[in-house]
C-alpha positions as CSV (number, residue, x, y, z in Angstrom):
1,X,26.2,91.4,126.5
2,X,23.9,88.9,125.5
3,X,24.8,86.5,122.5
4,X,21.1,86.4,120.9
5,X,18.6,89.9,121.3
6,X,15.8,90.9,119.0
7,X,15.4,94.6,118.2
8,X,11.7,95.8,117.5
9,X,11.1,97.0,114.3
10,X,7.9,99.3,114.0
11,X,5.4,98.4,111.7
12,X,6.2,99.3,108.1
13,X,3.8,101.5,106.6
14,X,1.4,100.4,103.5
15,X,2.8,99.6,100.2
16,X,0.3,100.3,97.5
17,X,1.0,97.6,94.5
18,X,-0.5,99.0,91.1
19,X,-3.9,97.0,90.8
20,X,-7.5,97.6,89.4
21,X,-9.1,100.3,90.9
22,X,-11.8,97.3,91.7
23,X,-9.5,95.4,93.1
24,X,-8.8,98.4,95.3
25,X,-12.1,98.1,96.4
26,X,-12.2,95.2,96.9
27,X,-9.7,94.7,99.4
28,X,-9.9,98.2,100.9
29,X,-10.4,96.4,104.3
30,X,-8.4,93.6,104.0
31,X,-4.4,92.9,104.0
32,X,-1.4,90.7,104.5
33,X,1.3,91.4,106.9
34,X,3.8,89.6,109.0
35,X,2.0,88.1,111.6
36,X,4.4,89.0,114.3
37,X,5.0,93.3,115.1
38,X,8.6,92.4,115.8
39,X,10.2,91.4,112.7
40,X,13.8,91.5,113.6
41,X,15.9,88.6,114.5
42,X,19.4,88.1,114.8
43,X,21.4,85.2,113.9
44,X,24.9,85.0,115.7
45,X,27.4,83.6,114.2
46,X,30.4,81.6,115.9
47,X,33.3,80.3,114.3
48,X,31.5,76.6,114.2
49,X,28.1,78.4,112.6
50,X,28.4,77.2,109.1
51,X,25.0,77.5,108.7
52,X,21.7,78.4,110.2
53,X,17.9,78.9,108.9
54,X,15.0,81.1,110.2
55,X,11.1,81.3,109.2
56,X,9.0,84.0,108.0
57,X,5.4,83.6,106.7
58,X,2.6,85.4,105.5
59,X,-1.1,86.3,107.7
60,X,-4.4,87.9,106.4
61,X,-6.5,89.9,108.6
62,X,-9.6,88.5,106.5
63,X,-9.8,85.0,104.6
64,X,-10.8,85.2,100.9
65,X,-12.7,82.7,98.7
66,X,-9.6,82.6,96.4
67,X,-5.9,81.0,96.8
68,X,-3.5,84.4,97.2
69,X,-0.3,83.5,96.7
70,X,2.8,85.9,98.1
71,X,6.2,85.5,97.0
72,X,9.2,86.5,99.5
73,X,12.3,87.9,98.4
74,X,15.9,89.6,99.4
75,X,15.8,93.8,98.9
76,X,18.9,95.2,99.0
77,X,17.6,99.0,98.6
78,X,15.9,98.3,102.0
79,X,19.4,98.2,103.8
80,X,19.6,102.1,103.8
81,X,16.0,102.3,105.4
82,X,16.6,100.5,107.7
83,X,20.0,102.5,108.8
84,X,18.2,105.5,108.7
85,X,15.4,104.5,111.0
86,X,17.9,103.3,113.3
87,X,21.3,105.4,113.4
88,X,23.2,101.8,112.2
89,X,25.6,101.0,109.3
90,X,24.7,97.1,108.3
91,X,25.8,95.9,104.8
92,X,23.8,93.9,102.5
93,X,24.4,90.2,103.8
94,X,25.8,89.1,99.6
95,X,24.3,86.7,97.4
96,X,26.1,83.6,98.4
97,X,25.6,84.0,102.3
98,X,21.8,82.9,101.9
99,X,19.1,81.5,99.8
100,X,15.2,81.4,100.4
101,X,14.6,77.8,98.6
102,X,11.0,78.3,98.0
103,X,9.7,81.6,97.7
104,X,6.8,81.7,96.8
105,X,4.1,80.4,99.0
106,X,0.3,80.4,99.4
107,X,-2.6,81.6,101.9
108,X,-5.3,79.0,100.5
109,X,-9.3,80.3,99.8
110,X,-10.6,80.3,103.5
111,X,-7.3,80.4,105.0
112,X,-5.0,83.2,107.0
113,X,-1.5,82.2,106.4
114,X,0.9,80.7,104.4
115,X,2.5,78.5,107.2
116,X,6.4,79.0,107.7
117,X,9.0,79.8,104.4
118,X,12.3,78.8,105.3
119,X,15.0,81.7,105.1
120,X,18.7,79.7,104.7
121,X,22.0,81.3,105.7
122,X,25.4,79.4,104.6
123,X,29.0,79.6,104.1
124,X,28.9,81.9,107.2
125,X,32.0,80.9,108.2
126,X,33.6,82.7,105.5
127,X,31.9,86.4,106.6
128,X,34.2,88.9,108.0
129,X,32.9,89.1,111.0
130,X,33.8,93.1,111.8
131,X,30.9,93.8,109.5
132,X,27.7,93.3,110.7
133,X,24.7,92.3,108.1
134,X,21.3,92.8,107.2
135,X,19.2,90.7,105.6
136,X,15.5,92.2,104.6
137,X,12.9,89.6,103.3
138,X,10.4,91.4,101.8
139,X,6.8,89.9,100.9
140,X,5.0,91.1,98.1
141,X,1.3,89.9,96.1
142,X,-0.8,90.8,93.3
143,X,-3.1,91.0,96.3
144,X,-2.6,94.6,96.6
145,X,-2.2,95.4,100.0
146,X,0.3,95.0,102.6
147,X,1.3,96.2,106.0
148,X,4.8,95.4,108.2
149,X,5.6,93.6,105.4
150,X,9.4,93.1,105.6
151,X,11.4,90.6,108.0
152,X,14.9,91.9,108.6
153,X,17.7,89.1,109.4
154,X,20.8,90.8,111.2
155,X,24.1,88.1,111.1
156,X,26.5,89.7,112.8
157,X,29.5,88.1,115.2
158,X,28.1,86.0,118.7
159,X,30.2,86.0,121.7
160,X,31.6,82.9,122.6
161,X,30.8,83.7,126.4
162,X,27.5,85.6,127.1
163,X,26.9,85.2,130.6
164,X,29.3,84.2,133.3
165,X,28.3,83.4,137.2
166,X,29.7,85.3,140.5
167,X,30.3,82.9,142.7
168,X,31.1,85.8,145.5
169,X,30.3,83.5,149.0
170,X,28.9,81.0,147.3
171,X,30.2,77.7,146.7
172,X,29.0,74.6,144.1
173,X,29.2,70.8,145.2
174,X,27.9,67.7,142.6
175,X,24.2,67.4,141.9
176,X,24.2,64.1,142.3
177,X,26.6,63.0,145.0
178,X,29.9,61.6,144.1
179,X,29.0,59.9,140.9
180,X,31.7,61.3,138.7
181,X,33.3,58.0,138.1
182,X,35.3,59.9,135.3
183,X,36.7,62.2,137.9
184,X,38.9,59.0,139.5
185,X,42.2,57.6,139.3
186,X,43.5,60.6,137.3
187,X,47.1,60.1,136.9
188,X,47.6,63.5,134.9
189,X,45.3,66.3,135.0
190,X,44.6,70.1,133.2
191,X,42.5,72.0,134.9
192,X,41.2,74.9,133.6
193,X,38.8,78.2,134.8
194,X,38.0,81.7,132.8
195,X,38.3,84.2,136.2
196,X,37.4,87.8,137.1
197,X,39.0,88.0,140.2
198,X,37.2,91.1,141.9
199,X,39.6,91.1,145.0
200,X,41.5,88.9,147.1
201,X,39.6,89.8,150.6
202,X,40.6,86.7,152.4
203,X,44.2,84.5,152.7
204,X,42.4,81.8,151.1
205,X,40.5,81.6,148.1
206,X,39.3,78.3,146.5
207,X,38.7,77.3,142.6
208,X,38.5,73.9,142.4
209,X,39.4,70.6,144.4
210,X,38.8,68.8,148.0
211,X,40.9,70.3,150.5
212,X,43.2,68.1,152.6
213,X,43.7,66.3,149.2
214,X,44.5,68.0,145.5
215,X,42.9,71.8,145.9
216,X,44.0,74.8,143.2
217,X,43.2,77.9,145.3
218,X,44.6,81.3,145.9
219,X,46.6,82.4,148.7
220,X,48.1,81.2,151.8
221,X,49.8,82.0,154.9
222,X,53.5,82.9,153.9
223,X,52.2,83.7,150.1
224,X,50.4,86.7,148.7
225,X,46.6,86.1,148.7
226,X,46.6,86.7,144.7
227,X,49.1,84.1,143.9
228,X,47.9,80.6,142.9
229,X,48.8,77.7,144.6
230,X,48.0,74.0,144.5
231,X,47.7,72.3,148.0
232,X,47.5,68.4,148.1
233,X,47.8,66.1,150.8
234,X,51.5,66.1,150.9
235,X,52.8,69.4,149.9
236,X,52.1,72.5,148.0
237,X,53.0,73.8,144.9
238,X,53.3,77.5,143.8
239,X,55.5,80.2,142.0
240,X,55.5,83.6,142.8
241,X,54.8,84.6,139.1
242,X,51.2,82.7,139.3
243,X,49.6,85.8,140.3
244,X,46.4,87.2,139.6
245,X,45.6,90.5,138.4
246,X,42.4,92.0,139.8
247,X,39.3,92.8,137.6
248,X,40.5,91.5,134.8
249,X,39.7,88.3,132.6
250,X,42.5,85.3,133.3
251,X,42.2,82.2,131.8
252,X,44.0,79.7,134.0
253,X,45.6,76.4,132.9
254,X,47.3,74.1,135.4
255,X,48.6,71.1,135.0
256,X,50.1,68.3,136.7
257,X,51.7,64.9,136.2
258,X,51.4,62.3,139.4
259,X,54.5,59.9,137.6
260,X,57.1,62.8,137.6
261,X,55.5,65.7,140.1
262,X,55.8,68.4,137.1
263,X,53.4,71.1,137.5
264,X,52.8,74.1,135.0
265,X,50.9,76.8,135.1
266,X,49.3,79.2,132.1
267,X,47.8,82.5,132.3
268,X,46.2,83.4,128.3
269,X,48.1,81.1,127.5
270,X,51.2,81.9,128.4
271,X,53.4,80.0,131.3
272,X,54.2,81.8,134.5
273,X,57.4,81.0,135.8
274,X,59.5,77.9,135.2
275,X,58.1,74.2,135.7
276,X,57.4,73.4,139.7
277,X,57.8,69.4,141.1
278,X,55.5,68.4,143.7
279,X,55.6,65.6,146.0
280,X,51.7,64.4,145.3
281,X,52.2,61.0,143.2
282,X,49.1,59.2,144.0
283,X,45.9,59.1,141.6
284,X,43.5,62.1,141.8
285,X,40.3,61.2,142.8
286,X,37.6,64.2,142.8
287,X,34.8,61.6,142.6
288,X,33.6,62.9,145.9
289,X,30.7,63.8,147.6
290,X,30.6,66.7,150.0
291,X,30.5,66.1,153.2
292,X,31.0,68.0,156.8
293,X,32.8,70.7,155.3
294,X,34.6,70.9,158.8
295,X,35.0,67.8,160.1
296,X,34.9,65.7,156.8
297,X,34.9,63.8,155.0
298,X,36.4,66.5,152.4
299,X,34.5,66.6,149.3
300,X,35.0,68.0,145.9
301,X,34.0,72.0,146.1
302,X,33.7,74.6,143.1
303,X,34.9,78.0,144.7
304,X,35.1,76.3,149.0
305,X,36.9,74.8,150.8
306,X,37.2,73.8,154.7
307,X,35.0,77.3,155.6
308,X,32.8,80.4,154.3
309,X,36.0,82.8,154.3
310,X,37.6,80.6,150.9
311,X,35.0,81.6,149.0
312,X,36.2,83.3,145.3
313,X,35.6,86.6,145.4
314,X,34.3,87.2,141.3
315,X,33.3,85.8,138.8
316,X,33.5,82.4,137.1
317,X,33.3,80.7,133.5
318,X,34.4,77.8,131.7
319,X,35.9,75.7,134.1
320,X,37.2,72.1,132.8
321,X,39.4,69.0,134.2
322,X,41.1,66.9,131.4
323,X,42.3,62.9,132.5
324,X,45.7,64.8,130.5
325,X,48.1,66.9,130.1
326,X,47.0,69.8,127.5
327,X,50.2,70.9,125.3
328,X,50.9,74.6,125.2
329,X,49.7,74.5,121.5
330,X,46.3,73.3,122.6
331,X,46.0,76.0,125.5
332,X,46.6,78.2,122.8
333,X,43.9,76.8,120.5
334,X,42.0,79.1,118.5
335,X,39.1,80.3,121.0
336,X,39.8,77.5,123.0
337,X,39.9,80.1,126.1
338,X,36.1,80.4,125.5
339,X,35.1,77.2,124.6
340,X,36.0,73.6,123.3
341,X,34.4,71.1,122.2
342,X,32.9,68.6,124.7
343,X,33.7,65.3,122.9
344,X,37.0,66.4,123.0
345,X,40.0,63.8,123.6
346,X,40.6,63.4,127.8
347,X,37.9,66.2,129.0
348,X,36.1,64.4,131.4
349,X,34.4,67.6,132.8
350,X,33.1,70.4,131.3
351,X,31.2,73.4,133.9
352,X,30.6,76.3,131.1
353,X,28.8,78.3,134.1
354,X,26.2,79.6,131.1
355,X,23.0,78.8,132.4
356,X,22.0,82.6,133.2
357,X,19.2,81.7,135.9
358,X,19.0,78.9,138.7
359,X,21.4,77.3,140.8
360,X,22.2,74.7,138.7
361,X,25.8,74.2,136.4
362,X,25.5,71.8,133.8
363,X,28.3,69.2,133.0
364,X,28.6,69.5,129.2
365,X,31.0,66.3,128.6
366,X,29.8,63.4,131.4
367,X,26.6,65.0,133.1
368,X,28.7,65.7,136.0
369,X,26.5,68.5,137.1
370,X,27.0,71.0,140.3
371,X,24.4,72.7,142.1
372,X,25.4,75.8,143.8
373,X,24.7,76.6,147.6
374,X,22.3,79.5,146.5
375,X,21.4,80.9,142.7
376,X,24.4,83.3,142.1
377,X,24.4,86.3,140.1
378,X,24.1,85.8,136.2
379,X,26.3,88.6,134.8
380,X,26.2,89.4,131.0
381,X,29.4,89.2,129.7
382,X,30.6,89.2,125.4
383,X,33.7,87.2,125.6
384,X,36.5,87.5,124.1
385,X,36.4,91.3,124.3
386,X,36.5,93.1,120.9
């Protein structure tokens, strides 16, 4: 589901104000209206949208030799037309929750519009967000006549994650080479990924990591190919609770310490089994480019690793490496499954896997970006689930 979509609204019919029956004559072939047939705009609100602003305005089909001035204005009555028309059950967003600071504007003598009127919305962060609102701004003039002459604001909940990529054979490497100097000498390290496994076709599935070296993947001879498993260059490190469930959201957490060897591992939070020790004790370093997937040297993948049959089968979102070790209270964050924010303390990469089109992830803490071997699927998603 898409975090932002406008719905068409279809052109209101006329409002008659009471004027002079000259007047009516005068402007039986003129009007104001909206400028714009769709009228309907959405503003999604997340739980760091305190506030947020929109524009209406004013047009004439005809310019007049006179200043007309047109005031805008909040209409609660309009709520139940507006449910009628379309089958919904909005509330009247309350005074409070928005302001329209100067209402009353002006289509000068010779001139069509009255340029943009800022609509405000505050304190949104105080909404209950299981009601969804509507907003209608309606214009009105001692002009006399108007058409589609309401703007209707609908502030209802955004999803955190609206679009997620299926990396199915595919793979992402950096944009740029190995120039994720951040990425280097990690003596601890989270790493994180949102996943919709959609089956575990091969032994071997890869997240994230350089094979041969520190790799989180799934599967491996001797294991089941749904159970996660870091490799590294000396020795693995799994649990046979760190399984995955197929077609079904997981946020993964993994973590691991190069000083002491402790590795932990969270599902939604929650840890799988008890704490593993590994023998890896040397600093991570994923500041590397790709290279001869085969014959080296390894480089840092997103969903490869060593051939085309460790691909992840599904689909991908928020994936994140920390320079530290997350606490449990911080894996457990308030929407910090969906997302965090990317000045955070010790994220040093940040691959939301938003963009919707193209081939290319964007790196939202360093500019570590990844380009994928071929566009992948965009799928709408409207995460977390409600």
């Amino acid at each position: 589901m898409k975090i932002k979509s406008y719905i068409p609204v279809a052109c209101m019919g006329l409002l008659a104000f009471t004027t002079s029956c000259q007047d009516d004559m005068e402007n039986v072939d003129n009007s104001i209206f909206a400028p714009s047939v769709t009228t309907s705009t959405t503003i999604n609100v997340k739980p760091t949208t305190e506030t947020a602003s929109a524009k209406v305005k004013a047009s004439m089909a005809r310019a007049e030799d006179y200043d007309v001035t047109v005031t805008f204005s909040a209409v609660a009555d309009k709520v139940a037309q507006y449910n009628a028309l379309y089958g919904t059950d909005y509330v009247m967003l309350p005074q409070g929750y928005y302001s329209i600071p100067e209402p009353t504007a002006v289509i000068p003598a010779g001139g069509d519009t009255t340029g943009d009127v800022e609509v405000l919305f505050q304190n949104l962060t105080d909404l209950d967000m299981a009601t969804t609102y509507l907003l209608p701004v309606e214009m009105s003039s001692e002009f006399g006549s108007l058409s589609n002459n309401t703007y209707w604001f609908i502030v209802k909940e955004a999803a955190l994650v609206s679009v997620v990529a299926d990396m199915t054979q595919n793979y992402a490497v950096f944009a740029q080479g190995n120039q994720a100097p951040q990425l280097e000498n990690l003596t601890q390290i989270t790493v994180e990924a949102l996943l919709y496994p959609l089956d575990f076709p091969n032994m071997l599935a890869t997240i994230m990591g350089i094979e041969g070296g520190f790799l989180v993947r799934v599967g491996d001879a001797g294991i089941p190919a749904n159970q996660l498993q870091l490799a590294t260059s000396n020795g693995n490190v799994t649990d046979p609770a760190w399984t995955f469930d197929t077609n079904t959201w997981t946020f993964m957490t993994l973590t691991y310490d190069t000083a002491t060897g402790e590795c932990n591992v969270y599902f939604n939070g929650v840890q799988k089994g008890s704490t593993q020790t590994g023998s890896y004790n040397s600093p991570i370093n994923w500041n590397t480019a790709s290279g001869d997937i085969t014959d080296g040297p390894r480089g840092f993948y997103v969903g490869y690793a060593y051939d085309a049959n460790r691909y992840f089968n599904g689909y991908m979102s928020e994936l994140r490496v920390w320079n530290r070790i997350l606490s449990k209270d911080e894996i457990n964050a308030p929407y910090h499954f969906y997302t965090v924010d990317p000045d955070s303390d010790g994220l040093v990469s940040y691959w939301k896997m938003d963009e919707g089109s193209g081939n290319l992830i964007n790196d939202y803490a360093n500019g570590y970006n990844l380009k994928c071997n071929s566009a992948p699927e965009w799928i709408p998603e409207s995460l977390p689930a409600k």
